[in-house]
Structures are given as C-alpha cells and as structure tokens.
C-alpha positions as CSV (number, residue, x, y, z in Angstrom):
1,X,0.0,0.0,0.0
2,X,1.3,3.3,-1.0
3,X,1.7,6.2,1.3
4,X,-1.0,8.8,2.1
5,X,-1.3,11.4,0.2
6,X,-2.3,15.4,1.8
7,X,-3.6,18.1,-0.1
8,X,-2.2,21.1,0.9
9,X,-2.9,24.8,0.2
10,X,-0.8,27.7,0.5
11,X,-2.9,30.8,1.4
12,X,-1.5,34.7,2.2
13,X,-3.3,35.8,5.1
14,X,-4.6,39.4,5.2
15,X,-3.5,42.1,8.1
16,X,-6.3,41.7,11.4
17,X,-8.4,44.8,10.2
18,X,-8.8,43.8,6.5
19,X,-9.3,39.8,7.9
20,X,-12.0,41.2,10.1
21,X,-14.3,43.5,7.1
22,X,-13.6,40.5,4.8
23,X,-15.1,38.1,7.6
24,X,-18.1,40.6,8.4
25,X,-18.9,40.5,4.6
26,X,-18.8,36.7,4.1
27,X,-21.2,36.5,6.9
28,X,-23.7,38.8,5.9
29,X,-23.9,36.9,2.5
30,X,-23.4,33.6,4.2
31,X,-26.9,34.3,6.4
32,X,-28.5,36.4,3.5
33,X,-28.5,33.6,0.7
34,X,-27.8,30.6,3.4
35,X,-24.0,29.5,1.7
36,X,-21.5,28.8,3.9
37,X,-19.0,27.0,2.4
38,X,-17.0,29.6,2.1
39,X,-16.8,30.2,6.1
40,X,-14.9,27.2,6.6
41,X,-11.1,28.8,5.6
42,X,-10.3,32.0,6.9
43,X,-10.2,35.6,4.6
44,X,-7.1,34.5,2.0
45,X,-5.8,35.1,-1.1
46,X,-4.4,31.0,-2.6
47,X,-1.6,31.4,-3.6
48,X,-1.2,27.6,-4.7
49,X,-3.8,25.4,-4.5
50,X,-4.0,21.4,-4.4
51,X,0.0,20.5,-3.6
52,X,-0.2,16.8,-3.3
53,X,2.4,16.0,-0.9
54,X,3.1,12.3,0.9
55,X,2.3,12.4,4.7
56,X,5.8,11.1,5.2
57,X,7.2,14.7,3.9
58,X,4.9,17.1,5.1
59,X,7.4,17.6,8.6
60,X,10.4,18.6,5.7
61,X,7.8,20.7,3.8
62,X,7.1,22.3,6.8
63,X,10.8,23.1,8.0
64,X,12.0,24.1,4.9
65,X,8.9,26.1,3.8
66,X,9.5,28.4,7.3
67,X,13.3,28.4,6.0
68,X,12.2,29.5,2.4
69,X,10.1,32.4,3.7
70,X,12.2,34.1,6.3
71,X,13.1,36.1,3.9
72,X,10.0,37.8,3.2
73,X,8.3,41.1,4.4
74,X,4.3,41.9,4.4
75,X,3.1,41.9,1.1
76,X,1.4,45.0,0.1
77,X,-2.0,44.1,-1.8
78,X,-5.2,46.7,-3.1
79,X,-8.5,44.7,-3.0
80,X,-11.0,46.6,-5.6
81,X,-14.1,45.6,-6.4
82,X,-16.1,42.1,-7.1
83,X,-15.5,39.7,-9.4
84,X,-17.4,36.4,-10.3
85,X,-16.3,33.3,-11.6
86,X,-19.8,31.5,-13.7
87,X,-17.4,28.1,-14.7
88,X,-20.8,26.9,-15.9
89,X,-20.8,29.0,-19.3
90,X,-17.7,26.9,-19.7
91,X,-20.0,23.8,-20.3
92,X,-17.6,21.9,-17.8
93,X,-18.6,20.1,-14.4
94,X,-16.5,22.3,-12.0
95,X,-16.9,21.4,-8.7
96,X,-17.6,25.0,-8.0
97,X,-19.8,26.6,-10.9
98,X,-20.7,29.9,-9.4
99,X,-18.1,31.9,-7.1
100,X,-18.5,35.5,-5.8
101,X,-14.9,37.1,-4.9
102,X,-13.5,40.2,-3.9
103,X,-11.1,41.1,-6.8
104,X,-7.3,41.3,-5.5
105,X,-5.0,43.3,-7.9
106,X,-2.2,41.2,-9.5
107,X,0.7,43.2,-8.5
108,X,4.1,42.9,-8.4
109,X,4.7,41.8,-5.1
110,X,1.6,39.0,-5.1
111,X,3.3,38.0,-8.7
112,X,6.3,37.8,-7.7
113,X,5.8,35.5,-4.2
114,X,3.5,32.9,-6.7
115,X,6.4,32.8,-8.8
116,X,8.5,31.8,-5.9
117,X,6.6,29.3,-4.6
118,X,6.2,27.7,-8.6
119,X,10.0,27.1,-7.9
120,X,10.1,26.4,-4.2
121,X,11.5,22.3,-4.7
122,X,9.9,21.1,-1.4
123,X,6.2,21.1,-3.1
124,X,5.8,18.5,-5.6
125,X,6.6,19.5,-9.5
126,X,3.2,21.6,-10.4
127,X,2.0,22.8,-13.8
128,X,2.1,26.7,-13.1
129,X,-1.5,27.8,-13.2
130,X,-2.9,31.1,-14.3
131,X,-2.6,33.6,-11.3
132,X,-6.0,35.2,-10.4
133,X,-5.9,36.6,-6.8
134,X,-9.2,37.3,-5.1
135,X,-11.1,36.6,-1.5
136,X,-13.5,34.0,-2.0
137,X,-16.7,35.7,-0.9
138,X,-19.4,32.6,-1.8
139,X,-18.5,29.1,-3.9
140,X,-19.4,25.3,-3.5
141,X,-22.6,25.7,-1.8
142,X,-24.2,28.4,-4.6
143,X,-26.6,27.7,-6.9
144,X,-27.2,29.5,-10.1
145,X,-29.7,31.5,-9.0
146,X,-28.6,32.2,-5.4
147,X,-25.2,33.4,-7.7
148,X,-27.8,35.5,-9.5
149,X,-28.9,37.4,-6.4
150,X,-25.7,38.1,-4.6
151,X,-24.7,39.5,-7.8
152,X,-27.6,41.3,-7.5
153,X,-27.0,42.0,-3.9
154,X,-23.5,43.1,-4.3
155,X,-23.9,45.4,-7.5
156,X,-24.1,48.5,-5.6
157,X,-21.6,48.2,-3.2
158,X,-17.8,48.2,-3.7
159,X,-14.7,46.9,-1.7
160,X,-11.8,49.3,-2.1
161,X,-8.7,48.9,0.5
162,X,-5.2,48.7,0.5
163,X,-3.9,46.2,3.1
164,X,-0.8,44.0,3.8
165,X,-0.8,40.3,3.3
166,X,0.9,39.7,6.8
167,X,0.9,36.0,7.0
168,X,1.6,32.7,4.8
169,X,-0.6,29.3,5.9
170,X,-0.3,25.9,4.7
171,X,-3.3,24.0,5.2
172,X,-4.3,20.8,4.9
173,X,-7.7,20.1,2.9
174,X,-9.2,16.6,4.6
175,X,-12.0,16.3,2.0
176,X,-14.2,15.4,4.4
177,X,-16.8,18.5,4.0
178,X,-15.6,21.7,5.5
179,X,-12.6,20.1,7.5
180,X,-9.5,22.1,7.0
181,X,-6.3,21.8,9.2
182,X,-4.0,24.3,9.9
183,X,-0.3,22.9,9.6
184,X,1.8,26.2,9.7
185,X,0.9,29.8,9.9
186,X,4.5,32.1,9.6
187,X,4.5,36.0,10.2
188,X,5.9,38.1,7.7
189,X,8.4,40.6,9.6
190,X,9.4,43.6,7.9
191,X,13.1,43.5,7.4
C-alpha cells in the first residue's frame, strides 16, 4: 500500500483589520442567501492550490517552507471591487460553478511570491497555473440562482482597500466536507 497522500494549500493571510471587514462581509452573504462553504477557511488570497504532498514529507515541507520564507516582508495588496467566476458558461462540471470574490490586484509583489513558490523544490513538481488573486466571498454551496442574487445584492456596493498580506498558511484540505487543518501559519516581519 502506498503512502498517504495530503492536499495542501498555500494561502496569504490578510492584516487583522482587513481579515475582520472581509469576515463581516462573508457572513452577511453567508446568512443572507444561506451558503457557507466559504466560512470554513479564513479571509485568503491561494496562492497555490491542491500541492499533493506524501504524509511522510509534510514535517520537511514544513521546515523548509519556514526556511524559504524568512526572507520575506508583508506583502502590500489593493482589494477593488467584485468579481465572479460562472465556470458553468464553460460547459464543464467544475466542482464549483458559481463563485462570488473580492477582486485582488495582481501586483508585483503577489506576482512575484507565486512565482516563488512555482519554484520552491519542497512542493511537488506543479504545472504553473494562471494567477488570479481574489477573497472567496461565496462558492461550493451556490446555486445558479442564489449566484444570481448576490450579484444582485453586491452590485451596488464596492470593496476598495489597501492592506498587507501579513501571514503565509499551509493548510491541509481533509476532503471530508468543510474540514481544513492548519499545519503552519509564519509571520511576515518587515526586514
């Protein structure tokens, strides 16, 4: 029998203030149109998704991963706006058709640390996949036309903030409904 495998996300975690209005917002649509997937990971931006690592490794992932990010300062991010993701005009079973986000901007800095962890040699080899930040508002648990009315509900208002990305998180996705595990959270210190 082989060994067990974990799927592991790495996720940027936003500055207490920014975490907090994110967190407010998820919640009012969460009770509004009764979707609450998203509530089961804190406010994020991914910043790689789905690393299928061996259980055996994770300890060394972890160690060298802390290692690997010393290095880095808060990353500066500006949130603007909503965005939706409707995967079903694809025509493709997505496991999450409809997705309400907060749009992140793709800057430099946010560029730059996905391209670093595309070559960081403790994750498994990964195709690099296109790059589109944003703060998953509602997904999994949204039907079409609850997707219709947050859009609805969200057409008015507008998200606009500049914040710090203060954090990095690895955490384990169990598969088992909502369950996520938490297997490292590092501070970024300005250096």
């Amino acid at each position: 029998m082989g060994t067990e495998q974990k799927n592991i996300a790495v996720i940027g975690l936003f500055s207490e203030e920014t975490s907090d209005r994110l967190q407010e917002l998820r919640a009012e649509i969460a009770e509004k149109f009764d979707v609450r997937e998203a509530l089961s990971w804190p406010p994020h931006v991914t910043l790689r998704p789905g690393l299928i690592v061996p259980s055996d490794k994770i300890a060394d992932m972890i160690s060298q991963f802390k290692e690997f990010i010393s290095p880095i300062g808060p990353i500066q991010v500006v949130l603007s706006g909503f965005k939706f993701f409707d995967n079903a005009i694809v025509g493709g079973t997505a496991k999450n058709p409809y997705v309400a986000t907060v749009d992140v901007a793709k800057g430099a800095e946010l560029s730059g640390i996905n391209r670093k962890l595309l070559q960081f040699n403790a994750f498994p080899a990964q195709q690099a996949r296109a790059f589109d930040p944003h703060v998953t508002l509602a997904y999994n648990d949204v039907t079409e036309e609850k997707f219709t009315e947050i859009k609805r509900y969200l057409a008015d208002r507008d998200f606009d903030e500049k914040s710090t990305i203060d954090a990095i998180a690895l955490y384990e996705n169990t598969g088992f409904g909502n369950e996520r595990i938490l297997l490292s959270k590092l501070e970024l210190i300005s250096k």
